[in-house]
N, CA, C and O atoms as a Tinker XYZ file with bonds, in Angstrom:
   300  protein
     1  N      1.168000  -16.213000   18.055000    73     2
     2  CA     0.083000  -15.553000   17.347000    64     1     3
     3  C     -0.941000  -15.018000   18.351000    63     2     4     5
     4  O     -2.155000  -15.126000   18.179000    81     3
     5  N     -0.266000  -14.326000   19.607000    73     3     6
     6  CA    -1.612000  -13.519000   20.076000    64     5     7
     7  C     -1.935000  -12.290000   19.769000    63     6     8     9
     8  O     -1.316000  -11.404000   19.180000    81     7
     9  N     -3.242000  -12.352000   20.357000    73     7    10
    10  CA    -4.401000  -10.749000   19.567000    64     9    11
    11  C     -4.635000  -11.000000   18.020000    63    10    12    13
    12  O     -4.173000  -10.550000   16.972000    81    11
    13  N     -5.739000  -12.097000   18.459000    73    11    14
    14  CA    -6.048000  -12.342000   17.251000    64    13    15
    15  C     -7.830000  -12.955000   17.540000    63    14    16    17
    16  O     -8.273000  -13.601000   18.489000    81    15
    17  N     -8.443000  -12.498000   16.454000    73    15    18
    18  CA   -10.248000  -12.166000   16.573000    64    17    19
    19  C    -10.581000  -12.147000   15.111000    63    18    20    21
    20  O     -9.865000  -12.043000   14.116000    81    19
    21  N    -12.196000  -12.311000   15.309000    73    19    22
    22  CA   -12.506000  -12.843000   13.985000    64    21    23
    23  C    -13.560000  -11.782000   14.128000    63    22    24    25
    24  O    -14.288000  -11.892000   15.115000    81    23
    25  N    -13.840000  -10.425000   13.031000    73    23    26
    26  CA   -14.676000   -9.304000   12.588000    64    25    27
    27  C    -16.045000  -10.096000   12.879000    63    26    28    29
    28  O    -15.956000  -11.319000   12.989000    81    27
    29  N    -17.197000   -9.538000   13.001000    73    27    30
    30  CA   -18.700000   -9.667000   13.115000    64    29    31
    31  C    -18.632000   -8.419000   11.916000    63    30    32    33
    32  O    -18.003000   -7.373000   12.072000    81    31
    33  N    -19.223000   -8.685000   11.001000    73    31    34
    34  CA   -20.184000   -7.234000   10.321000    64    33    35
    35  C    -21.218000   -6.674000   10.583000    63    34    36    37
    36  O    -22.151000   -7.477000   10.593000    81    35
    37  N    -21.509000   -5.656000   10.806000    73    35    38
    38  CA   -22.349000   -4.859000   11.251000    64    37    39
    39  C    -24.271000   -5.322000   10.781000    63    38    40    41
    40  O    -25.241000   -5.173000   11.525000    81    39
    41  N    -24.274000   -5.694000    9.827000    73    39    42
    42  CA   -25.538000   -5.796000    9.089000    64    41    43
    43  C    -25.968000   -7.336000    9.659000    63    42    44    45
    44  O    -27.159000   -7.647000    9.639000    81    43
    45  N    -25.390000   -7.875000    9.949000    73    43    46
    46  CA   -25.947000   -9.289000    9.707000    64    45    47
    47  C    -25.675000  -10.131000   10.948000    63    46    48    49
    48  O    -26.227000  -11.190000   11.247000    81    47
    49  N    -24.495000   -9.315000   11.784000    73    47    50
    50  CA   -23.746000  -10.538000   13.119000    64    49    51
    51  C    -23.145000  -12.027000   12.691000    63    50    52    53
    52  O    -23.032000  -13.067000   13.340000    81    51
    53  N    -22.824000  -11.696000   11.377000    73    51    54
    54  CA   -22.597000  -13.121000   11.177000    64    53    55
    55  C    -20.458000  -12.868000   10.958000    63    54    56    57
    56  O    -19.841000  -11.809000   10.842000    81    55
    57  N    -20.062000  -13.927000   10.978000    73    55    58
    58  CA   -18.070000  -13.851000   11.490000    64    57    59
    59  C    -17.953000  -14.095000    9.610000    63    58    60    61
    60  O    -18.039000  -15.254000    9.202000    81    59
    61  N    -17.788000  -13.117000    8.739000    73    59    62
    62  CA   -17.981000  -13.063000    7.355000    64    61    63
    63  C    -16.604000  -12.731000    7.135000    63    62    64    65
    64  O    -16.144000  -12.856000    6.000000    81    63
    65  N    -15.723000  -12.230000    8.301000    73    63    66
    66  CA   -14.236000  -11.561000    8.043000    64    65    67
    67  C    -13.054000  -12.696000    9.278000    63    66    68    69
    68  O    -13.591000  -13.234000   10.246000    81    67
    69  N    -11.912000  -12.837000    9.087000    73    67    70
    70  CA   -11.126000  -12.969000   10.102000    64    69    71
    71  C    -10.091000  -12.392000    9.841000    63    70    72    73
    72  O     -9.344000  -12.523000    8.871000    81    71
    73  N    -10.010000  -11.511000   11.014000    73    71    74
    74  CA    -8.820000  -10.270000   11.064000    64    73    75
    75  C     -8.103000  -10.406000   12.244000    63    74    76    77
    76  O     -7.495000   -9.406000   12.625000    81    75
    77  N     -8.017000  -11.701000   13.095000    73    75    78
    78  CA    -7.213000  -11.750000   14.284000    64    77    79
    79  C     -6.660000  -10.764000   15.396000    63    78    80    81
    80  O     -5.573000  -10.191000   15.468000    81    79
    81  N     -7.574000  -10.754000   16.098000    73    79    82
    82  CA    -7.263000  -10.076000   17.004000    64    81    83
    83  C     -7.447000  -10.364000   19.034000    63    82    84    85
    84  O     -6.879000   -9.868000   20.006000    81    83
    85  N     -8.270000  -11.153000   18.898000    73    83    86
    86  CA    -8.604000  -11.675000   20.686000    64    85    87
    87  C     -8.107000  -13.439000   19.874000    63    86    88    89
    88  O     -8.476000  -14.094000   18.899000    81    87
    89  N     -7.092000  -13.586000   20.987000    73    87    90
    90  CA    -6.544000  -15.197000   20.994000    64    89    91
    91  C     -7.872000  -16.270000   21.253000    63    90    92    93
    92  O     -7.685000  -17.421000   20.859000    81    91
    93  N     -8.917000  -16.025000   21.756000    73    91    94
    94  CA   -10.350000  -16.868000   21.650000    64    93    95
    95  C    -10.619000  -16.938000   20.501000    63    94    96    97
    96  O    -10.788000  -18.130000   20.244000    81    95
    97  N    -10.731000  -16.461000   19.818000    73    95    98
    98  CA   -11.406000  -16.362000   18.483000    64    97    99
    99  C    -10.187000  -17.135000   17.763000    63    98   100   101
   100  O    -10.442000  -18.324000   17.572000    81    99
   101  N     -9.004000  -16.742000   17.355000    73    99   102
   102  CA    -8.329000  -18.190000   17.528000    64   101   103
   103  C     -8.377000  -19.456000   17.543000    63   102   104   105
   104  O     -7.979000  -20.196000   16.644000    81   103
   105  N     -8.975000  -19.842000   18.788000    73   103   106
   106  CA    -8.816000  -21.012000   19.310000    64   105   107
   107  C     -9.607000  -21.622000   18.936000    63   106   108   109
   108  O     -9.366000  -22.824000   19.047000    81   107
   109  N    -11.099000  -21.235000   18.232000    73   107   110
   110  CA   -12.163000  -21.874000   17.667000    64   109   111
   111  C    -12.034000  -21.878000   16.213000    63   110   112   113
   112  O    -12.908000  -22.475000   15.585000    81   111
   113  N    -10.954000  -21.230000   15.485000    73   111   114
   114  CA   -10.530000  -21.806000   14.518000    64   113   115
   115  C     -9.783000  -22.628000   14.370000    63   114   116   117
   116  O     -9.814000  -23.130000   13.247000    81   115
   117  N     -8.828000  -23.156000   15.284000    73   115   118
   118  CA    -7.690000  -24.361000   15.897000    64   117   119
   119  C     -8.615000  -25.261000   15.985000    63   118   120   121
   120  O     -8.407000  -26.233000   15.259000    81   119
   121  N     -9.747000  -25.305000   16.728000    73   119   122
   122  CA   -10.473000  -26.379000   17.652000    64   121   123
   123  C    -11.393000  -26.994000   15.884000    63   122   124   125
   124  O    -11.476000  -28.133000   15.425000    81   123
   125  N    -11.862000  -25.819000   15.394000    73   123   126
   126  CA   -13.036000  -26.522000   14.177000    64   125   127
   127  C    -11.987000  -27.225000   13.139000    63   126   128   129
   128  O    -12.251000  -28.095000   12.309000    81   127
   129  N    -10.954000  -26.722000   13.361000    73   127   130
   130  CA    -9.970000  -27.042000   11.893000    64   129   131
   131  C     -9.117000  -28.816000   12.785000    63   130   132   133
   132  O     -8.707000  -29.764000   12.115000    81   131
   133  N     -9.089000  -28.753000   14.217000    73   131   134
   134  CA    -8.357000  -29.808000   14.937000    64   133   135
   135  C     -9.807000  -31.073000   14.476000    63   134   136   137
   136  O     -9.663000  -32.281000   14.290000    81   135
   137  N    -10.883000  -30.412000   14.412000    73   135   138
   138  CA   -11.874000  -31.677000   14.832000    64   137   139
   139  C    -12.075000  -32.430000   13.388000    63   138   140   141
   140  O    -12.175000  -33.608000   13.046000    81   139
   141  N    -12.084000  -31.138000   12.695000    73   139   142
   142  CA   -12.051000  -31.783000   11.002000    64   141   143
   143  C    -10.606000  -32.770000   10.759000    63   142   144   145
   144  O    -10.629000  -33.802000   10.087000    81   143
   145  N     -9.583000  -32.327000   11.325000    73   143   146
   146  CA    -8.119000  -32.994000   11.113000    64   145   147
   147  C     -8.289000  -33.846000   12.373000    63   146   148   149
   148  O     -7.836000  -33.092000   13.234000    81   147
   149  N     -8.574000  -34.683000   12.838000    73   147   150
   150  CA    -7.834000  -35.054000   14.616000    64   149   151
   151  C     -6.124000  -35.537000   14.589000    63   150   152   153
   152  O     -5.202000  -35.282000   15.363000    81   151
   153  N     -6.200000  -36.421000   13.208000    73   151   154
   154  CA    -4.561000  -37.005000   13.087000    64   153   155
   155  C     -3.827000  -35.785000   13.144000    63   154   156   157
   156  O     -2.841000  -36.021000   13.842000    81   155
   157  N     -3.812000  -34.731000   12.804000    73   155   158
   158  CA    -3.049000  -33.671000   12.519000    64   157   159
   159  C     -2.413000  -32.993000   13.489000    63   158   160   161
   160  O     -3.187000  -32.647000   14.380000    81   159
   161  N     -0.942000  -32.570000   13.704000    73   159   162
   162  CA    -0.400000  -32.332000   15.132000    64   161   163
   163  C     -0.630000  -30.206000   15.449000    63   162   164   165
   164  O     -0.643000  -29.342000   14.571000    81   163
   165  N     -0.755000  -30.030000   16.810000    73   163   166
   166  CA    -1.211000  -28.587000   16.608000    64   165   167
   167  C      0.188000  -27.528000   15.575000    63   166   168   169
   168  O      0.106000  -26.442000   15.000000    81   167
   169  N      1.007000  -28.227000   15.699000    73   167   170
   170  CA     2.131000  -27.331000   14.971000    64   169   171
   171  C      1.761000  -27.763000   13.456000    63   170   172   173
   172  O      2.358000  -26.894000   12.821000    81   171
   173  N      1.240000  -28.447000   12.675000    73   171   174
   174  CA     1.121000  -28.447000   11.146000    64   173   175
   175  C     -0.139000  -27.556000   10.771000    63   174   176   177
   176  O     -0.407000  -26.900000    9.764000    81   175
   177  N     -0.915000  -27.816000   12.148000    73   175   178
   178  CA    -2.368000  -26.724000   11.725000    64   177   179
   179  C     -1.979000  -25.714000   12.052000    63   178   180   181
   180  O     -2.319000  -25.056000   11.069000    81   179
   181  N     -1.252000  -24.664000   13.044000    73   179   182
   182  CA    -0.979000  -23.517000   13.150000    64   181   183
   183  C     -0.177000  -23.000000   12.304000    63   182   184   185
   184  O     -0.140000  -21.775000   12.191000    81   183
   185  N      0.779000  -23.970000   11.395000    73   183   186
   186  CA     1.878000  -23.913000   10.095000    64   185   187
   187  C      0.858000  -23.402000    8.784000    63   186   188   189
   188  O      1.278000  -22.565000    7.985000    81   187
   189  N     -0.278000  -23.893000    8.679000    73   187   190
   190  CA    -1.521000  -23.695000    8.034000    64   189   191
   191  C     -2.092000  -22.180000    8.181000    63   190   192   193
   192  O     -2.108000  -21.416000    7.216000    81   191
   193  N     -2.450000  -21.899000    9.167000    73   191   194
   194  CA    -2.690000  -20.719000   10.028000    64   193   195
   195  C     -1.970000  -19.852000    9.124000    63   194   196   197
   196  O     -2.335000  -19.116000    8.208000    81   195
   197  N     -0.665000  -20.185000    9.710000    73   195   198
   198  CA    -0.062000  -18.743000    9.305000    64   197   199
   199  C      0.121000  -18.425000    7.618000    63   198   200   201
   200  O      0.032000  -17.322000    7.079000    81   199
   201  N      0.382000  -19.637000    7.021000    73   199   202
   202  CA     0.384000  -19.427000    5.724000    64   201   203
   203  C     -1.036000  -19.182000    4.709000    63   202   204   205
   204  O     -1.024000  -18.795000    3.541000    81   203
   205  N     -2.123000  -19.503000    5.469000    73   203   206
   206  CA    -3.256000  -18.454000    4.496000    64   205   207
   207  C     -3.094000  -17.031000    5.133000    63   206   208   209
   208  O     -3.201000  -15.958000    4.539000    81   207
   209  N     -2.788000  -17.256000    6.592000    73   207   210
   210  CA    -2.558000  -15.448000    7.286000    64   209   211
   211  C     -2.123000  -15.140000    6.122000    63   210   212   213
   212  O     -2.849000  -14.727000    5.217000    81   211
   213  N     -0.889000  -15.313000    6.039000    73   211   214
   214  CA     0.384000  -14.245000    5.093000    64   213   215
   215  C      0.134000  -14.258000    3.282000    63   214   216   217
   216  O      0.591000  -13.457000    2.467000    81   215
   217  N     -0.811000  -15.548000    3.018000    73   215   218
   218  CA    -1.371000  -15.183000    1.689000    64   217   219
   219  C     -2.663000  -14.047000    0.911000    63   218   220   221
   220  O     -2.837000  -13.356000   -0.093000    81   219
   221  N     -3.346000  -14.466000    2.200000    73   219   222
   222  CA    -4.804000  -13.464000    1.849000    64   221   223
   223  C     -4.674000  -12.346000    2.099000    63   222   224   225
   224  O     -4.667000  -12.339000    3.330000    81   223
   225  N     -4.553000  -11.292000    1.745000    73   223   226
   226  CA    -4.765000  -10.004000    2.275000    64   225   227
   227  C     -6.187000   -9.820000    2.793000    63   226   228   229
   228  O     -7.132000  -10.503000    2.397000    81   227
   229  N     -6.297000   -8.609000    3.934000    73   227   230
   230  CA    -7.116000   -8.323000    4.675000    64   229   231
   231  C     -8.226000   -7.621000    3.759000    63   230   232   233
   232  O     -7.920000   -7.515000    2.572000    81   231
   233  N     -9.561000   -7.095000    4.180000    73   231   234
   234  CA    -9.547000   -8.351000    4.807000    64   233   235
   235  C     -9.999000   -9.600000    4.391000    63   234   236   237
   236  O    -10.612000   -9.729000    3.332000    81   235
   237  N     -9.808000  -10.313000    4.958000    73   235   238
   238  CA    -9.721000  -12.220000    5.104000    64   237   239
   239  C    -11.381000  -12.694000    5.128000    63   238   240   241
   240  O    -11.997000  -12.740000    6.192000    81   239
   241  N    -11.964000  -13.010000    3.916000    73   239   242
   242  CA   -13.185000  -13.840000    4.038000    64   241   243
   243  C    -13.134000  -14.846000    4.565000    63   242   244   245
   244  O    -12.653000  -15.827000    3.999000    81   243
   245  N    -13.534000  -14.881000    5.592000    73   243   246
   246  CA   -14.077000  -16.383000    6.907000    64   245   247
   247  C    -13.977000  -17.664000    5.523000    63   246   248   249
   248  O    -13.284000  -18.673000    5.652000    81   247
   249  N    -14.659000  -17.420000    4.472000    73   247   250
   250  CA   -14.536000  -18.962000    3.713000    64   249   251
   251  C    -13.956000  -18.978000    2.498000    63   250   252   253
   252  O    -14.296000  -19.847000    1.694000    81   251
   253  N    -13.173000  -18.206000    2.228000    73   251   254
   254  CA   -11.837000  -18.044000    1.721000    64   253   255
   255  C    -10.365000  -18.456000    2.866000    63   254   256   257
   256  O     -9.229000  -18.631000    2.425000    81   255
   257  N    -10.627000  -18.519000    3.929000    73   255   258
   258  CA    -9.320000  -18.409000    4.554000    64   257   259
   259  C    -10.007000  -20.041000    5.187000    63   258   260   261
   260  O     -9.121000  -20.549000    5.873000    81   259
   261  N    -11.196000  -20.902000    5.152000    73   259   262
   262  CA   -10.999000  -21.858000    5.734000    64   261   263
   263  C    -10.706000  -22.616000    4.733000    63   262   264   265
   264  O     -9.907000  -23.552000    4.726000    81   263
   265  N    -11.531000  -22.109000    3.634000    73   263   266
   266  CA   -10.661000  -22.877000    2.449000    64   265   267
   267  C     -9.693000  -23.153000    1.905000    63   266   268   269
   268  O     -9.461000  -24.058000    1.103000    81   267
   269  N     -8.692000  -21.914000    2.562000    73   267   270
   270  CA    -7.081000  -22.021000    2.251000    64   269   271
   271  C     -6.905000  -23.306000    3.468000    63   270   272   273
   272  O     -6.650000  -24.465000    3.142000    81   271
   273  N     -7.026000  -23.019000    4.393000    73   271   274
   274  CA    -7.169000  -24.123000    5.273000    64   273   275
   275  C     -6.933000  -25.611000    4.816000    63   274   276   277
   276  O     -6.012000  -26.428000    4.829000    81   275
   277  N     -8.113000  -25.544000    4.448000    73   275   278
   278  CA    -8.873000  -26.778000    3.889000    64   277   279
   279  C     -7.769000  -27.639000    2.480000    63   278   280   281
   280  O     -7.619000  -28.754000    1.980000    81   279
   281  N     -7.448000  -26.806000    2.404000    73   279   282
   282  CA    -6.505000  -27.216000    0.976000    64   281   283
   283  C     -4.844000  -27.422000    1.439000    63   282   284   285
   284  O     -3.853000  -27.898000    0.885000    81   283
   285  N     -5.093000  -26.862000    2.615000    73   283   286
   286  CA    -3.371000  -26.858000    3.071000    64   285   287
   287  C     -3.230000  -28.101000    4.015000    63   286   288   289
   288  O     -2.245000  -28.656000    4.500000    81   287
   289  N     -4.181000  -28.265000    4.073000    73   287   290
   290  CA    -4.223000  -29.510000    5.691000    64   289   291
   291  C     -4.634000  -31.029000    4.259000    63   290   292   293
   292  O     -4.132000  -32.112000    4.563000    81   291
   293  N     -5.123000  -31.016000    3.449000    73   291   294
   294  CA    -5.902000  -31.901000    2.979000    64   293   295
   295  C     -4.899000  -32.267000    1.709000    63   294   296   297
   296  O     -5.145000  -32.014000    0.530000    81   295
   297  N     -3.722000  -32.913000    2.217000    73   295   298
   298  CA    -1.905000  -33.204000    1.327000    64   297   299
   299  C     -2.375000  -34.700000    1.291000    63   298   300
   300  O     -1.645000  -35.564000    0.807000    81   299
C-alpha cells in the first residue's frame, strides 16, 4: 500500500478526508489504530486498512473510515 496521504481541506487545515497518497500519512494511521489495538498483529490492522479502503468510496471521511476501523478491529 504505497502512495498513500491523508487530504487537508482548504478552509480549515484540518485531515477531514483520507485519500492515500504519501506512505507517512499511512503510518500515523497504523501507529493511532496500533496504540488503540497493541494486542493486534500489523497484518490484521492493515487487513482492516484495506477493507474500509475498498468499502468507502472516495472521498473517505477521516471519521467514517476510522470508524470502519474501529468496528473491524473491535471482534
Amino acid at each position: 500500500m504505497a502512495n498513500r496521504n491523508i487530504q487537508f481541506t482548504a478552509n480549515t487545515g484540518t485531515r477531514e478526508f483520507i485519500s492515500f497518497h504519501k506512505e507517512m500519512d499511512l503510518e500515523e494511521i497504523k501507529k493511532t489504530i496500533g496504540e488503540e489495538y497493541p494486542n493486534l498483529s500489523e497484518d490484521v490492522i492493515n487487513g482492516a486498512i484495506l477493507s474500509c479502503f475498498s468499502s468507502i468510496p472516495p472521498p473517505r471521511p477521516r471519521e467514517l473510515f476510522m470508524d470502519c476501523l474501529r468496528r473491524r478491529l473491535s471482534f
